[in-house]
C-alpha positions as a Markdown table, in Angstrom:
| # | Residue | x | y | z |
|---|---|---|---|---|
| 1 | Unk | 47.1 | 109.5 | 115.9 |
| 2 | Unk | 44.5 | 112.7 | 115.7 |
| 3 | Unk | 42.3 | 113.9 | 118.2 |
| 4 | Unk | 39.3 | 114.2 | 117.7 |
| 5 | Unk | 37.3 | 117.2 | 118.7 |
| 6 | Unk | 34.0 | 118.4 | 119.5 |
| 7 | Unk | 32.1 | 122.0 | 119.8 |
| 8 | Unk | 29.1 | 121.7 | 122.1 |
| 9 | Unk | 26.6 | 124.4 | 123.2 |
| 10 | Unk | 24.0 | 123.7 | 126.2 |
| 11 | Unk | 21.4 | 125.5 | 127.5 |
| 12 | Unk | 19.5 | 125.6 | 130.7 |
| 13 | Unk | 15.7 | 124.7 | 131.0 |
| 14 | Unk | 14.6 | 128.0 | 130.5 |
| 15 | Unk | 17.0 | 128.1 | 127.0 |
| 16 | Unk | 18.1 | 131.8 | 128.7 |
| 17 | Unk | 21.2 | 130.9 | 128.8 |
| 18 | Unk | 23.6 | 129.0 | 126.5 |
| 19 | Unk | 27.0 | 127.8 | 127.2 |
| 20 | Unk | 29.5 | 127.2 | 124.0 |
| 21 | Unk | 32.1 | 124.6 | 125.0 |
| 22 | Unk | 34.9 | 122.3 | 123.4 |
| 23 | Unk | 36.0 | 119.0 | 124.5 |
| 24 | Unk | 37.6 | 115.3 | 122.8 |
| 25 | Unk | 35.3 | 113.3 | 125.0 |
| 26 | Unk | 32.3 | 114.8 | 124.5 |
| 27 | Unk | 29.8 | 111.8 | 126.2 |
| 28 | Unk | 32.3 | 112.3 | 129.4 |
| 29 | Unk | 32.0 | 115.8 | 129.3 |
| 30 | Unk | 28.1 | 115.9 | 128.9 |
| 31 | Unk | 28.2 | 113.7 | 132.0 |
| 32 | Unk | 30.2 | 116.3 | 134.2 |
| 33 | Unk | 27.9 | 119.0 | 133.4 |
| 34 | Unk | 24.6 | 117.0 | 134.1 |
| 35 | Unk | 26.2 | 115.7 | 137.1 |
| 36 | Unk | 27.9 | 119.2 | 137.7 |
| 37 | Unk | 31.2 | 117.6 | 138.5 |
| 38 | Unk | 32.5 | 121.1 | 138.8 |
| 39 | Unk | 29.8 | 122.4 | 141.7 |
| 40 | Unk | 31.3 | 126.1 | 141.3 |
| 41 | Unk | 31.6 | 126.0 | 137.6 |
| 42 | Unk | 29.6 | 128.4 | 135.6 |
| 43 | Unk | 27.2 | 125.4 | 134.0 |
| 44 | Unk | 26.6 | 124.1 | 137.1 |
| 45 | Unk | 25.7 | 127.8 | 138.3 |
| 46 | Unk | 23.6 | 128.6 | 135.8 |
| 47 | Unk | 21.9 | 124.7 | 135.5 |
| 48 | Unk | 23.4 | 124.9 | 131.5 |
| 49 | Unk | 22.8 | 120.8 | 131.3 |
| 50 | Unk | 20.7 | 120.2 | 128.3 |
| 51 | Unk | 22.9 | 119.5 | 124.9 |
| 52 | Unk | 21.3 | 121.1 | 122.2 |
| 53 | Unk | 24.0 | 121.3 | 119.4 |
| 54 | Unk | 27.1 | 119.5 | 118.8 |
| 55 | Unk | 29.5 | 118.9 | 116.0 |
| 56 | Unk | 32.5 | 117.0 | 115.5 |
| 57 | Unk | 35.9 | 117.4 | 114.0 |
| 58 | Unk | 38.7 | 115.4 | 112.4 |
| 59 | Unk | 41.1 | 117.1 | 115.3 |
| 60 | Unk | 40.8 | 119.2 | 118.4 |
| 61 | Unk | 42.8 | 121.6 | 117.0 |
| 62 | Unk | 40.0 | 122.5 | 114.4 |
| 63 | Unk | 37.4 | 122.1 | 117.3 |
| 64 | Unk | 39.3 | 124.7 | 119.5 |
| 65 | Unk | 39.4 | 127.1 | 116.4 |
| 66 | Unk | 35.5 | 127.1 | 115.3 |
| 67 | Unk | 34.6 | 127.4 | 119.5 |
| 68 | Unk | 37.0 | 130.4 | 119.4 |
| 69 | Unk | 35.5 | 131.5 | 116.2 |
| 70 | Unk | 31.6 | 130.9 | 117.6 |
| 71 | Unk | 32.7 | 132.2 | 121.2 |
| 72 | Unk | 33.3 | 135.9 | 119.1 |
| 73 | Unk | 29.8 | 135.6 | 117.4 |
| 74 | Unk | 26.5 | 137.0 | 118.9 |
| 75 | Unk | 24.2 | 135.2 | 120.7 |
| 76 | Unk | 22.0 | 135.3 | 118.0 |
| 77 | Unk | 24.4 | 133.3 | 115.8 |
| 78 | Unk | 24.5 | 130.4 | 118.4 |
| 79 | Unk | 20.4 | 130.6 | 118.2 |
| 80 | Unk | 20.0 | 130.5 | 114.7 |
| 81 | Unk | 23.1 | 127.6 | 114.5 |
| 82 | Unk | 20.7 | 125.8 | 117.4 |
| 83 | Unk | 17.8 | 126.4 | 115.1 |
| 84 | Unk | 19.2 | 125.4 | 112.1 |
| 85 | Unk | 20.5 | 121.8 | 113.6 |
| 86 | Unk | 18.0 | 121.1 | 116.6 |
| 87 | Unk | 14.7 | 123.1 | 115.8 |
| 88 | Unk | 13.1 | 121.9 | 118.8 |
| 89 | Unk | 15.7 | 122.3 | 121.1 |
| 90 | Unk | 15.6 | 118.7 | 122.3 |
| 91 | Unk | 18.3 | 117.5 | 125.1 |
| 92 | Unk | 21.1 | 115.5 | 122.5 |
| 93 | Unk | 22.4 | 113.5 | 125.5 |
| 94 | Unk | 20.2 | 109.9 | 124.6 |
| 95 | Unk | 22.0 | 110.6 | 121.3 |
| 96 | Unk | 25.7 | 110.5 | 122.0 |
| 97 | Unk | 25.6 | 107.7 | 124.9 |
């Protein structure tokens, strides 16, 4: 059976930073980072907690390849892919509970 996979990007409250991760649980994986599960990790460092864009694929394989491909992009493509599928920015969290 196939994996699904997900490609997430977060932001802090400010929206100065952005994070660009990849997970197959993503409502577990949201959770860590609000909770900061990982206390030293750079999300919980930074306060990256609010969900702003997500997208889901058939496997986790494809997932890792479009974060790899996004994580060589500019910060400016992650804005205008935020933009394009959340215009207002809004925390996604209530959304994938």
């Amino acid at each position: 059976m196939k994996k699904a996979g997900y490609v997430y990007l977060l932001c802090n409250k400010n929206r100065s930073v952005l994070y660009l991760g990849v997970t197959s649980n993503l409502p577990k994986r949201i959770d860590q980072h609000k909770t900061k599960y990982y206390p030293n990790s750079f999300t919980a460092k930074y306060n990256c907690d609010q969900l702003v864009y997500y997208r889901i694929f058939e496997t986790i394989t494809e997932a890792i390849q479009e974060e790899k491909r996004l994580k060589g992009g500019s910060r400016k493509q992650k804005i205008d892919l935020i933009n394009e599928a959340n215009p207002e920015w809004v925390d996604l969290w209530n959304e994938i509970q």
